[in-house]
Every structure is written in C-alpha cells, then in structure tokens.
C-alpha positions in Angstrom: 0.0 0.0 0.0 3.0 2.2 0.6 4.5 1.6 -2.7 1.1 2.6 -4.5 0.8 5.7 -2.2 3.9 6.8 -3.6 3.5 6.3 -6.9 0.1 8.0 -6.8 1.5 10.7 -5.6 4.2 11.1 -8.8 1.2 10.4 -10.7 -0.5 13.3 -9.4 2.2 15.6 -9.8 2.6 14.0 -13.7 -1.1 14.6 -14.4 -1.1 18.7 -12.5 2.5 18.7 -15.0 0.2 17.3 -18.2 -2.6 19.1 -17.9 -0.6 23.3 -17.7 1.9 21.7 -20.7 -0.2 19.4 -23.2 -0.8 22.4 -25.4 2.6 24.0 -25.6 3.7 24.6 -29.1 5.9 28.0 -29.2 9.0 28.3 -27.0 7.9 32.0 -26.2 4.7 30.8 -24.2 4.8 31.2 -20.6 3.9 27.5 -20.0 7.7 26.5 -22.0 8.7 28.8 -18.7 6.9 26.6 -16.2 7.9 23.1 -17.8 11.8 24.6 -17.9 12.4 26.2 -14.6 10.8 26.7 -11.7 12.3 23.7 -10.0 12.0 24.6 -6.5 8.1 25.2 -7.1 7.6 21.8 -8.5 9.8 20.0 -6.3 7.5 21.9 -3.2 4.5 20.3 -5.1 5.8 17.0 -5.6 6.3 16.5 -1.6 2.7 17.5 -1.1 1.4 15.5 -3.8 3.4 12.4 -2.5 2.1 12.9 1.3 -1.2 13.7 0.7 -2.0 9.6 -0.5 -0.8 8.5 2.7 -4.1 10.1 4.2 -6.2 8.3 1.5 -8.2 5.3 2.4 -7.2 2.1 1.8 -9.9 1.1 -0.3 -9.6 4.5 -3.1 -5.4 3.2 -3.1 -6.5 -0.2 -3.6 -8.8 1.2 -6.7 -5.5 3.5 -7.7 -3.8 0.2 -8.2 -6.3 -1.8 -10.7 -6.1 1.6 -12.8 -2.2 1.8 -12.0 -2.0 -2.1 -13.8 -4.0 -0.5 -17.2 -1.5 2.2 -17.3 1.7 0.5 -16.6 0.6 -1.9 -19.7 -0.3 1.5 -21.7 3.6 2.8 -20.8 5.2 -0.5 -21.9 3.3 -0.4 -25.4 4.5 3.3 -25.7 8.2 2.1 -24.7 7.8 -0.8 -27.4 6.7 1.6 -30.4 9.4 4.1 -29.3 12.1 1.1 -28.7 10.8 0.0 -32.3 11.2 3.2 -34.1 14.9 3.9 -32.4 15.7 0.4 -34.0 14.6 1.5 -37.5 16.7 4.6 -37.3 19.9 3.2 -36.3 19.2 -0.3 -39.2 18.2 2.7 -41.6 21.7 4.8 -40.2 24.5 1.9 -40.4 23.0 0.1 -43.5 24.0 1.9 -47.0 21.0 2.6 -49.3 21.1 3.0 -52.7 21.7 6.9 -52.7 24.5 6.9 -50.2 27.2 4.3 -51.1 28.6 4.1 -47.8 30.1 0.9 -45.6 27.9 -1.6 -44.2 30.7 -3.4 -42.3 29.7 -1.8 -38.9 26.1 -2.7 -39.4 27.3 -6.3 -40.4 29.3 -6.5 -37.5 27.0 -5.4 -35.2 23.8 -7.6 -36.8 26.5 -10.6 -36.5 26.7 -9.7 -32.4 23.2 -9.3 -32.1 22.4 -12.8 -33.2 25.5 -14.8 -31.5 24.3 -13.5 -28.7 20.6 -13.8 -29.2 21.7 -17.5 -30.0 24.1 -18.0 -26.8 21.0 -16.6 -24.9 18.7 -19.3 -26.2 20.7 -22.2 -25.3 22.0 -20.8 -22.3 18.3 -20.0 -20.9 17.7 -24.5 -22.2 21.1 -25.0 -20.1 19.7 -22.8 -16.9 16.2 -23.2 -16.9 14.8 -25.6 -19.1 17.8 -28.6 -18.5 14.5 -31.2 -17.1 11.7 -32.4 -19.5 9.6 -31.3 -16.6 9.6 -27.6 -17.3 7.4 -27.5 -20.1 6.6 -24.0 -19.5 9.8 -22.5 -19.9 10.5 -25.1 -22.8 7.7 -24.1 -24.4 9.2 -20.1 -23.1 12.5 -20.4 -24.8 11.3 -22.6 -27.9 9.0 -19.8 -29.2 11.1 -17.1 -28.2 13.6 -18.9 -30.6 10.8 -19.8 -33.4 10.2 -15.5 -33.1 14.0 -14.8 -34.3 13.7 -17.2 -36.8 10.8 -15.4 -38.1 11.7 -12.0 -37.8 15.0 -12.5 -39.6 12.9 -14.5 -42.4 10.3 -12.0 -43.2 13.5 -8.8 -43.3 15.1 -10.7 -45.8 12.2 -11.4 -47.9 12.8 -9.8 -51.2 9.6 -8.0 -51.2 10.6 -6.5 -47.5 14.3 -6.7 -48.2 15.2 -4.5 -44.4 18.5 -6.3 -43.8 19.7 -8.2 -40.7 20.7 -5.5 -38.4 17.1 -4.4 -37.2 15.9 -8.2 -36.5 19.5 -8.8 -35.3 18.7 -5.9 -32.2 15.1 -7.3 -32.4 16.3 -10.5 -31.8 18.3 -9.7 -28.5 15.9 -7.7 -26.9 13.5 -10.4 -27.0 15.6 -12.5 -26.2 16.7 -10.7 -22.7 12.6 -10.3 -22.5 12.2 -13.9 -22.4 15.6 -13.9 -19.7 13.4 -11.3 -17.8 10.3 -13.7 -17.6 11.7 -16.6 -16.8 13.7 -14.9 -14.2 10.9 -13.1 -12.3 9.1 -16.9 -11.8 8.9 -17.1 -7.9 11.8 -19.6 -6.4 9.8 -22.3 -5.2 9.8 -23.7 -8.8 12.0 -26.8 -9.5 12.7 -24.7 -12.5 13.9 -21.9 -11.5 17.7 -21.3 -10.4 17.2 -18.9 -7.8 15.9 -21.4 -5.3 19.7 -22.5 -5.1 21.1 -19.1 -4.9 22.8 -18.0 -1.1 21.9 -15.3 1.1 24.0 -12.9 -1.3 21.5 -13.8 -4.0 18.7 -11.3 -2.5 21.5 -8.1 -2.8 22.5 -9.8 -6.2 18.7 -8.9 -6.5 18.2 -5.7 -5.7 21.3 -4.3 -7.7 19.7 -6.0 -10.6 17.2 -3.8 -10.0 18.4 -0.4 -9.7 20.1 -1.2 -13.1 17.0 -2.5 -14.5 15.4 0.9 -12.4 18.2 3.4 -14.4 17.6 1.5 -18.1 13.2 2.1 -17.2 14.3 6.0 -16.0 16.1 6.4 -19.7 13.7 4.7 -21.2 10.7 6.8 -19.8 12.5 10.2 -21.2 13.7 9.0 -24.2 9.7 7.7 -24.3 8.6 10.7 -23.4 10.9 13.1 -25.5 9.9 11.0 -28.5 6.5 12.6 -29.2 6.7 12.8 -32.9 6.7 8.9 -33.5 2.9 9.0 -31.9 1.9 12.0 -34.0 -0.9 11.2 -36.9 0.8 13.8 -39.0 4.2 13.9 -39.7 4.6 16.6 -42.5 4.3 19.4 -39.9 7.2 21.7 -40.7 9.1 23.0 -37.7 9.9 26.3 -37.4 12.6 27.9 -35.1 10.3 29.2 -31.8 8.6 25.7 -31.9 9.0 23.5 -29.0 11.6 20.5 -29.7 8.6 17.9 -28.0 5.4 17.6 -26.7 5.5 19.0 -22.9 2.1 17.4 -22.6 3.1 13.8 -23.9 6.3 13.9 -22.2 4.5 14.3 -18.7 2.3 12.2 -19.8 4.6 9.2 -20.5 6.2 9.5 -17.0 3.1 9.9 -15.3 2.4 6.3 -16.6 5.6 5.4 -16.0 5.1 5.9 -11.8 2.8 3.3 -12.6 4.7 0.9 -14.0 7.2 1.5 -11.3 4.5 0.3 -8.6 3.8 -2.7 -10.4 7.2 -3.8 -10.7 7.6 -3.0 -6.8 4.5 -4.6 -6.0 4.9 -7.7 -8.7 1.7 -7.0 -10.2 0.1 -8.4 -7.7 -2.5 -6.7 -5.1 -3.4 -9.4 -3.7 -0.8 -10.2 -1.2 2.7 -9.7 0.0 5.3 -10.4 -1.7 8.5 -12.2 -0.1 11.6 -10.4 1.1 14.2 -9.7 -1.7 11.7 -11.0 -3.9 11.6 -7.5 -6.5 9.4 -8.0 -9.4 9.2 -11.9 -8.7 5.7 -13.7 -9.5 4.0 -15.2 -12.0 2.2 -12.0 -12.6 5.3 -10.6 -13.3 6.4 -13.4 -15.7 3.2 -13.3 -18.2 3.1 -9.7 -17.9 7.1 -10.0 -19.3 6.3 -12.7 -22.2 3.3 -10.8 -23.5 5.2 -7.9 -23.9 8.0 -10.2 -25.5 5.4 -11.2 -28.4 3.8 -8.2 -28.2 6.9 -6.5 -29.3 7.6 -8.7 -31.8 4.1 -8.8 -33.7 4.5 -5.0 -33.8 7.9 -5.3 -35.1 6.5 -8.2 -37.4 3.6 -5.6 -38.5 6.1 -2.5 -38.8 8.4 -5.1 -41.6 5.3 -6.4 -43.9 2.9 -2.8 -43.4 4.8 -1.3 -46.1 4.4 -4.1 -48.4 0.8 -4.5 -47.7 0.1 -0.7 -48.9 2.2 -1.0 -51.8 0.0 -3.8 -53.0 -3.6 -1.7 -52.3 -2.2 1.2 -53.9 -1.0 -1.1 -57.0 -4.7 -2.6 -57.2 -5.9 0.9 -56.7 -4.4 2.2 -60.0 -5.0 -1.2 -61.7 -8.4 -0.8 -60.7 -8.4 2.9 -62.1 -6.7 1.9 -65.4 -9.2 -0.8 -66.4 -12.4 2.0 -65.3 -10.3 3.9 -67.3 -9.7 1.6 -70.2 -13.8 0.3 -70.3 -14.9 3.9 -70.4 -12.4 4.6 -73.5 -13.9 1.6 -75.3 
C-alpha cells in the first residue's frame, strides 16, 4: 500500500504537469517557462502530492492500483513503439541505401553480435532453466522465443521486405533478454527456477539488478517521453525555429504512466498479497506480464516489416483498378 501511495503521488504531480503543458507549441509561451524552470516550485509540489495519499483510504489506493495495472501496460506499449522506431533509425543509419554508397561493415558486425548473442542466450536459458523435460513451461518459453527470431530474420530478408539483418539482429536480443526477464521473475519455489539454489547474497544480487534494470526504465521513460513525434498522426508538420523540440504534454504524460509501472514492478503486479523479502518484481504475474510484452513486441515489429508491403500492394490494385475504369470507359 505504501508503494502505490507513492507512486500515486508522482502520478499526481505528472497529471497537474500534463494538464498546464499538453498544449505547448511556441517556445515563447509562458507554459515552455513553467515546464523549464521553476524547479524549487515543482519539487515543493511534488512532496505535497506524494504525502497527501498516505491520508487516503485504503480502499480508493486499492482502486489506484487496478487503474495503476491498465497504465503500466499502456507505458510498456508506448516504450515498445518508441524502442521499435529507435531500432529503424539506427538499421536505416549503419545500413548503406542506394543513394548513399557508404560501408555496411559496422552494421554487419554489429547484426552478427546481435544474433550470436541472441543464440548464446537461447541455449544458455535451455542449459539454466529448461535442463528437465519437466519444465514445459519454460521449454515451451524459450522454444518460441527462438521460433520468433527465426521469423523476424525470415520476413526482413524477404525480397519484397528486403530491411537487412541489423534491425531483426537488435530485435532479436531484446526479445531475447525479454524472455531472460520472464523466466527470471518466476517465484523460487519452482524446480525450474535457479534462484531457489542461490545463497543469502542472492537477495542483494537482486536488488542491484534492480536499480540497473530501475536506471535503463528511467532512460527509457525520457527517451519515451521526448519522442513525441513517433505517436503523432501527421508527420509533414514543418518546424519552425520558436517551436518546442517535443510535446510537454506527452512527455509528462509518459512519466506519469511510467510511476505506474514502477509500482507494479515494486509490488509484482500483484494486489493481492505480500510479496516475499528480496523478492523485486518476482511472481507469476510478473512473468506473463514480461512474455506478452515479448510477443507483443515482436508482432508490432512483425507488422512494422510487412505494413509497407501491404500498402504497396492496395495502392498497385488501386491504379489497376483505375486503369481498367479507365480503359472500359475509352472503349
């Protein structure tokens, strides 16, 4: 209850933030002043706004925290798109079109890296977690996660898609360490899982996990959150020179969300009970939560490959369409 508390508070301050910024377009508007400075203002506000929850009752937090699961899956579909679209810069960046004759090697190097690793991963994660024919779950875990790579690098190289290995090659490890993630955050009672053999070091081993994972969700999050134009419906909008560089609005937005998500990793998705002691994003509610964002990530990186195709076609039946109107009203 503390945890959600807390993050309701953040939420709060996120929302009061969204709601003075979301229509902020010219750098000379007062509210660019307020989301830029201020500082000792908004950090007075986010104290209040964090102690005021604790004098909540039980039962509204409790409600806070079945919304607080919706918006924590909304922030990890944002993160996925905006993860996606970073990956389709940097394959479009290091891989050489037919315009700019420069060097692939660094884009072949780093596609080759991608999918040793991706391929270490699998059959470490058989090795670790999956070494009895009694762990069908993880089996099944690690065999589709593998079947996913497979696929992914298949439909980039299709002629008709023809995107190149370095975008499925990242692809490829981050679902990889997805699946890792999942498999990791079953509880420890499992015969499956390692941790049940790890010592007492194992819960600090833990917790510094973590505050990396923690730091990597906090970049995330801004990068998120300054990445506004990827969720805009138009994307011919010229910029001009007082224009803000994002949306203030969205960017608040996405970390308001993101308090969210941090309360269900603290909590394990679960508001049900306690969790146990070290235990930090550990529970099957945790795991499912981990392996449908792994395939949901890949079916939009799956969609994002064959879309293009798929409106090349309709607009090709479109004008074949036109040219035989065209051709029965001649005749």
């Amino acid at each position: 209850m503390g945890v959600l508390r807390v993050s309701l508070g953040c939420f709060i301050f996120f929302l009061v933030m969204f709601l003075t910024t979301c229509f902020t377009s010219k750098l000379y508007d007062v509210r660019n002043e307020w989301h830029s400075s201020w500082w000792i203002l908004k950090f007075l506000m986010s104290i209040i706004f964090t102690v005021i929850p604790f004098f909540v009752p039980s039962d509204y937090i409790q409600l806070y925290g079945e919304f607080a699961r919706v918006g924590a899956g909304v922030f990890l579909i944002l993160q996925l798109i905006s993860v996606i679209e970073f990956i389709t810069w940097w394959n479009n960046y290091w891989m050489p079109d037919e315009r700019k004759k420069q060097s692939c090697s660094l884009g072949l190097f780093m596609s080759t890296v991608c999918y040793i690793a991706s391929i270490c991963g699998i059959f470490v994660m058989y090795v670790l977690y999956a070494s009895k024919t009694s762990c069908i779950l993880n089996i099944f875990f690690i065999s589709w996660t593998a079947i996913l790579l497979v696929v992914m690098m298949a439909v980039s190289l299709h002629s008709k898609v023809n995107r190149g290995l370095l975008s499925s090659g990242i692809m490829a490890s981050y679902v990889v360490f997805l699946c890792w993630s999942a498999i990791r955050s079953e509880p420890a009672t499992q015969k499956c899982s390692s941790q049940q053999q790890n010592n007492a070091h194992g819960g600090w081993t833990t917790v510094i996990g973590f505050l990396i994972a923690i730091c990597a969700i906090v970049m995330a999050t801004f990068s998120t959150g300054i990445d506004s134009q990827t969720f805009q419906f138009r994307k011919d909008k010229v910029q001009s020179e007082d224009d803000v560089p994002y949306k203030y609005g969205f960017f608040h937005l996405v970390f308001s969300l993101g308090a969210m998500y941090f309360a269900m990793l603290f909590i394990s998705w679960n508001l049900d009970g306690l969790p146990r002691k070290w235990s930090i994003d550990v529970g099957w509610a945790s795991t499912w939560v981990k392996i449908v964002n792994e395939w949901f990530a890949a079916t939009i990186y799956l969609w994002k490959l064959i879309l293009p195709v798929v409106r090349q076609t309709k607009v090709m039946d479109h004008e074949e369409t036109e040219q035989q109107m065209d051709n029965s009203t001649s005749v």
